[in-house]
N, C-alpha and C positions, 0 to 999 in steps of 0.2 A: 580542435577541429574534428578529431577523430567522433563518428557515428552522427556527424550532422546532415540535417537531411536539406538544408539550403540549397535550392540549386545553381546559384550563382555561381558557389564555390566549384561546383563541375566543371561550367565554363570559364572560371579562374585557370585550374586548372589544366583544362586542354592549352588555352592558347599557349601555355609555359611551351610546350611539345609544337616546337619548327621544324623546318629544316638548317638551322644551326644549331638546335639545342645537342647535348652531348646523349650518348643512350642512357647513360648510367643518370643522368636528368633524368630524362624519359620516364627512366625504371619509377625512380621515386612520385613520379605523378602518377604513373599507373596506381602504382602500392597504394597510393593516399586517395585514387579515386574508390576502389573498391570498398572504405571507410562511410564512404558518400551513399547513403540509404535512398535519396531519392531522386523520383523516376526520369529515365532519362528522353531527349528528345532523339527523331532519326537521326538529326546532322551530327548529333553527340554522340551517340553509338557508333557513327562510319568514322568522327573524327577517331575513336578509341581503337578502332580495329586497325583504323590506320597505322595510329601508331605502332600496335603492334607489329604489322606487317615490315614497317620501317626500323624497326630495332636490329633486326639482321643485315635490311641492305644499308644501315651506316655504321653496322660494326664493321663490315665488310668495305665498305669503299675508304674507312678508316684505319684499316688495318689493325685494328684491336683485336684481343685476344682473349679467349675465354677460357675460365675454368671447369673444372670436370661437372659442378654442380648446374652449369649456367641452365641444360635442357628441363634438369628436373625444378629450378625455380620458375621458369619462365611456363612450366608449363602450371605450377601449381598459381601462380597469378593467372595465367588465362583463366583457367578454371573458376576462379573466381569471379573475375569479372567478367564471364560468363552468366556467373551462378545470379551477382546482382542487376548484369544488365542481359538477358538471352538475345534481344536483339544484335548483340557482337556476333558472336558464329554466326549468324545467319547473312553478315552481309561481309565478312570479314575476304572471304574469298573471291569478292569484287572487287578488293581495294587496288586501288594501282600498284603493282610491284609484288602482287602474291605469285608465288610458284617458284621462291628462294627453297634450298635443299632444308634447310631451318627452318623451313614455315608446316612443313610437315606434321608437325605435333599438333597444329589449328586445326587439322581434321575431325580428331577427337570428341569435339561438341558441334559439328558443323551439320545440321539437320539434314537426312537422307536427300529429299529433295535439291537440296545446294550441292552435294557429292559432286555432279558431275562437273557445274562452274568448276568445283577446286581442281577437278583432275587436267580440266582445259587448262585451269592457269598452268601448272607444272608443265603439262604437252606444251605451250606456247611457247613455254621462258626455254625447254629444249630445243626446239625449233629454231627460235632465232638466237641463240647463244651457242657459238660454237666451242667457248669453253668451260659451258656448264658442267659443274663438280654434280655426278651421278651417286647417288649415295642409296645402298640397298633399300630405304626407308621410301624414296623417289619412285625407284623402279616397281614396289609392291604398288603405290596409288596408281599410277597410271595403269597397271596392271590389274584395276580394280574397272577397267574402263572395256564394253566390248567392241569400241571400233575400231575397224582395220588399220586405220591409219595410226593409233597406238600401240597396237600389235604389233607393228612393226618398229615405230619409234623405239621396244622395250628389244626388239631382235635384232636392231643396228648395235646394238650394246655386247651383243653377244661375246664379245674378244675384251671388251673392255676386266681386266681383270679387278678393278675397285668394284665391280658391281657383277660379276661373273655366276655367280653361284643363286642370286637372287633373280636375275635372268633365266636361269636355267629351271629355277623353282617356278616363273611365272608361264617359260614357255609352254612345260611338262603338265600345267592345267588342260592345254589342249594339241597333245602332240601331233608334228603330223609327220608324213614318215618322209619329205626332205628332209626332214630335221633329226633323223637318228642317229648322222652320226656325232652330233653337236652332245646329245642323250649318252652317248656311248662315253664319248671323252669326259663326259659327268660322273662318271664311274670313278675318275679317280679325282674328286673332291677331296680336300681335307675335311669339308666339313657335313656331317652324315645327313643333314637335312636336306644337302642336295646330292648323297647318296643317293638317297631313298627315294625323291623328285623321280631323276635320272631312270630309277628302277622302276617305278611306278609308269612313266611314258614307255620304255619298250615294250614293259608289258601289254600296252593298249594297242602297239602296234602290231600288225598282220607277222606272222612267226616267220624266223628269220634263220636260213640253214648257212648263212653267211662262215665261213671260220673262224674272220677277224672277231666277229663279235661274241663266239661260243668263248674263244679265247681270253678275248676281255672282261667277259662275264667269269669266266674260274679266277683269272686274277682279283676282282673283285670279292669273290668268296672265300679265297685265302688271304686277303687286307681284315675282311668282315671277324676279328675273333677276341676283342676285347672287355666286351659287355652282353649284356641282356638287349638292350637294342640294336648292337651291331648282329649279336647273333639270329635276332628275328628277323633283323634283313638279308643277312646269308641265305634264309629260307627261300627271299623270294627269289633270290639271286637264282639260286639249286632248281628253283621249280621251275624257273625263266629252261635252264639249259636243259630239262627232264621234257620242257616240251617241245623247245626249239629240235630237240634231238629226236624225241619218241623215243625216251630212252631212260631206265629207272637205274641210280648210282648207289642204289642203295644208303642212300642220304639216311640220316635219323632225323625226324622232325621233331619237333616241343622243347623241352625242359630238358631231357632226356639226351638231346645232342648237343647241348649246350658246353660243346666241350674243342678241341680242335679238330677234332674228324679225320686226322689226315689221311687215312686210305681211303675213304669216300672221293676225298679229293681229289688224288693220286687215280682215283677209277677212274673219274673224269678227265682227266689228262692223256690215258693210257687209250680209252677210247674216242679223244679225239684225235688222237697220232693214226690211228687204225683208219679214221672216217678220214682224213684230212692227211695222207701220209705224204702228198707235196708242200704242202701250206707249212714255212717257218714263219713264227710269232716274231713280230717286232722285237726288237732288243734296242729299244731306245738308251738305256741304262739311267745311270742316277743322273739326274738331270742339275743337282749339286756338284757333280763330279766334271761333268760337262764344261759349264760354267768355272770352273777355276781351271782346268787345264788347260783354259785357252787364254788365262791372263796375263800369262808370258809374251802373245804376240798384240796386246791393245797396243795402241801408240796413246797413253794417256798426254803425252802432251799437246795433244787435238780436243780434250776436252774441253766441252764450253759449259762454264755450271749455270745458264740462265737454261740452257736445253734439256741437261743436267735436273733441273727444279722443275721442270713441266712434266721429265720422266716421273720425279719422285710427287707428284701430285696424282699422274695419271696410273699410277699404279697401288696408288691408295694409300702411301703410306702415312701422309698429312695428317689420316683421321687418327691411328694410333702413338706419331711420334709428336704430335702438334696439336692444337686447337682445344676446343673447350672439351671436349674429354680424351684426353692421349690417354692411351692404357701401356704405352711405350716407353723404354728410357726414353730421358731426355740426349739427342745425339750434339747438343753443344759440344763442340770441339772433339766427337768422335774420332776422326781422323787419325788425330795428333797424338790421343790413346792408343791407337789399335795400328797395326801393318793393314797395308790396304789386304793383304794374301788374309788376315784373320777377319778384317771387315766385310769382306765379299765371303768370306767362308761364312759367319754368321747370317749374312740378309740371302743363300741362297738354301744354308743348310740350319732353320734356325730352331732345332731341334738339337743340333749338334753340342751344344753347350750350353744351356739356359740354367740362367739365375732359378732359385726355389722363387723370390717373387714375383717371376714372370710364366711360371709354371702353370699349365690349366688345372684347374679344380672343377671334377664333376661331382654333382647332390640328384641322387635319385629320391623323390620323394614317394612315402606311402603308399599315395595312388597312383604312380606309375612314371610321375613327370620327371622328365630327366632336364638338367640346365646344366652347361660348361661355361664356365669362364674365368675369371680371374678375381680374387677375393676383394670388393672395394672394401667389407667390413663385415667382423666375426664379433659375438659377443656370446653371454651364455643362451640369450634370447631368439640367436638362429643367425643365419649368414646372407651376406649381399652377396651377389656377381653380377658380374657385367660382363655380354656378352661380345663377339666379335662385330655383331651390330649395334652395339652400343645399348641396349638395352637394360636394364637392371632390373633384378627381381632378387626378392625380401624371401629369401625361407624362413618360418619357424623352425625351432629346435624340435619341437615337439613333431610337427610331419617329416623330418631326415631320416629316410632308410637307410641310404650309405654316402659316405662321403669317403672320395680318395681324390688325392691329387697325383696328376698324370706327367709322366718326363715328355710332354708335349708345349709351344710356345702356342699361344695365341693367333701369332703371325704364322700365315699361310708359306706352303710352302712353293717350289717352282715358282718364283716371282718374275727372276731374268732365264726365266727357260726359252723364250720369243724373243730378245734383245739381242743386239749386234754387238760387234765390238765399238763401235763410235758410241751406243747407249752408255755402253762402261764407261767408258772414257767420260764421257760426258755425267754421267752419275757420280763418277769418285770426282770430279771438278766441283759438286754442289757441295757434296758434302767432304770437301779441305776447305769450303767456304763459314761453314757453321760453327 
């Protein structure tokens, strides 16, 4: 059958693909239509996208389970049958049931003019689904969209911590200064891309002799000292407080201060005690620390682990301990391993102790590109990672400038910094259940 151009066999093949057939059916009609050289009809091309479309929502209403690989084959079959039939992207964003968190990747070949269909499906299926799983890949399309009414659907997210920092990156395209201090608290991301967001929107805002935020901004500049990108952002950090202030700290810019600074920093400190001599700095403290001294007073025996499982979806942890790409241990019977006192030490402080294979690895390349994340595969040919949005990228050996691996976890930090104690309770019930 392979490379016939019959078109029978196309319509053989679609009707296989029901709504009983299994996915992993599905897959195989797909794979054997893309074999299929000739041309196809419209109702053949919407059946195909359909099915595509419907691969997610019946792994999902099926409770099936995917491997790490599932996004990069599914995406390398669109492709293709794309490649043989171009009429799919073009109408694939019509199909009934588009604007699953999975469906994402069908952007990719979806002709400019269709963009905005796709973005409406995503906005609708948020709309009326009040327990749609937000996944930073979501919040980027719809964020590709300028009207009001998405702008906002992407700023109701804003607390949502699965999708926090991609929020923050989408806001920061067009700041407005309600929203500074949403910008400010972006300061202390773990993750430098929505540093840098963060840093970029105050700067567009009107200068600000605020304390809180002169304040915020030095803490940030003394976090900012482990690399060549963190220290290019210290810069703008320094210039933010040299103008917020009118005031030069004698900073060193370039290459040249690529170093810790610390009396620069220390001047800055010195002179805002001077400017600001009522104003004490929050002293929130470690917000790990927080979190465990108060496990003594949970009443875990009020936990409910189905409230329990809603927590641990809505704070993201699904995508790295579960699903077709976890980048997580596996927490099967976690529990049972660990004191709930090292359990909760681990998910609040998870820096504190990590494995070398959960360790981040950053690859600066030649030209400048930096990537973190976790090794999927080394060889002498160059290295994969994958990032905290699931992402994968291929370096060559031959473009690696440096490569170090960092005593940092993947997993964010401040997870239950916002939780109660009935969350706890209710979290450690899920997982005695696993």
């Amino acid at each position: 059958m392979l490379g016939t151009v019959h078109r029978d066999v196309i319509e053989k093949l679609l009707s296989r693909v029901t709504a009983k057939s299994t996915p992993a059916d599905d897959i195989h009609c797909l794979v054997a239509l893309t074999k299929v050289a000739a041309t196809r009809t419209n109702p053949q091309s919407a059946a195909t996208a359909l099915a595509l479309v419907n691969l997610d929502i019946k792994i999902r209403l099926q409770g099936l389970k995917q491997d790490s690989n599932w996004h990069d084959r599914i995406t390398e079959l669109y492709s293709e049958l794309s490649r043989i039939d171009p009429v799919v992207p073009e109408v694939i964003a019509e199909q009934q049931g588009f604007g699953q968190p999975g469906h994402v990747l069908f952007l990719q070949h979806i002709p400019e003019d269709k963009t905005q269909t796709a973005i409406d499906g995503f906005a609708n299926f948020v709309k009326t689904d009040v327990d749609y799983e937000w996944s930073n890949d979501v919040v980027f399309v719809i964020g590709r969209s300028g009207q009001a009414i998405h702008k906002q659907l992407i700023r109701d997210q804003v607390n949502n911590l699965a999708v926090q920092d991609a929020v923050l990156m989408v806001m920061a395209r067009s700041p407005q200064p309600e929203d500074r201090m949403i910008y400010l608290d972006g300061l202390n991301s773990t993750q430098l891309r929505a540093v840098e967001a963060s840093v970029e929107a105050i700067a567009k805002l009107p200068r600000s002799n605020d304390p809180d935020e002169q304040h915020r901004l030095l803490s940030a500049a003394r976090r900012l000292h482990n690399d060549e990108p963190e220290y290019k952002l210290r810069e703008s950090v320094l210039r933010l407080l040299e103008n917020n202030n009118v005031q030069g700290f004698q900073f060193v810019y370039g290459n040249d201060g690529h170093n810790e600074q610390t009396e620069a920093l220390t001047r800055v400190e010195s002179y805002l005690k001077q400017r600001y001599p009522d104003f004490k700095p929050s002293l929130d403290g470690n917000a790990a620390d927080q979190v465990l001294n108060v496990l003594h007073e949970v009443e875990w025996q009020k936990g409910d682990s189905t409230r329990g499982e809603n927590l641990f979806s809505r704070l993201s942890c699904t995508r790295c301990h579960s699903g077709r790409k976890a980048l997580g241990p596996d927490l099967q019977g976690v529990a049972r391993r660990f004191s709930r006192e090292d359990l909760f030490a681990a998910i609040v402080d998870p820096n504190r102790d990590i494995s070398e294979r959960y360790q981040l690895t950053t690859v600066q390349t030649k030209s400048g590109q930096v990537f973190s994340g976790l090794v999927v595969n080394e060889s002498v040919g160059g290295i994969m990672i994958r990032d905290s949005d699931h992402k994968t990228y291929r370096i060559d050996s031959e473009d690696i400038d440096v490569k170090f691996r960092q005593r940092r976890s993947l997993m964010p930090d401040g997870l239950l910094k916002n939780v109660g104690d009935q969350d706890l309770a209710d979290l450690n019930a899920y997982l005695r259940k696993l």
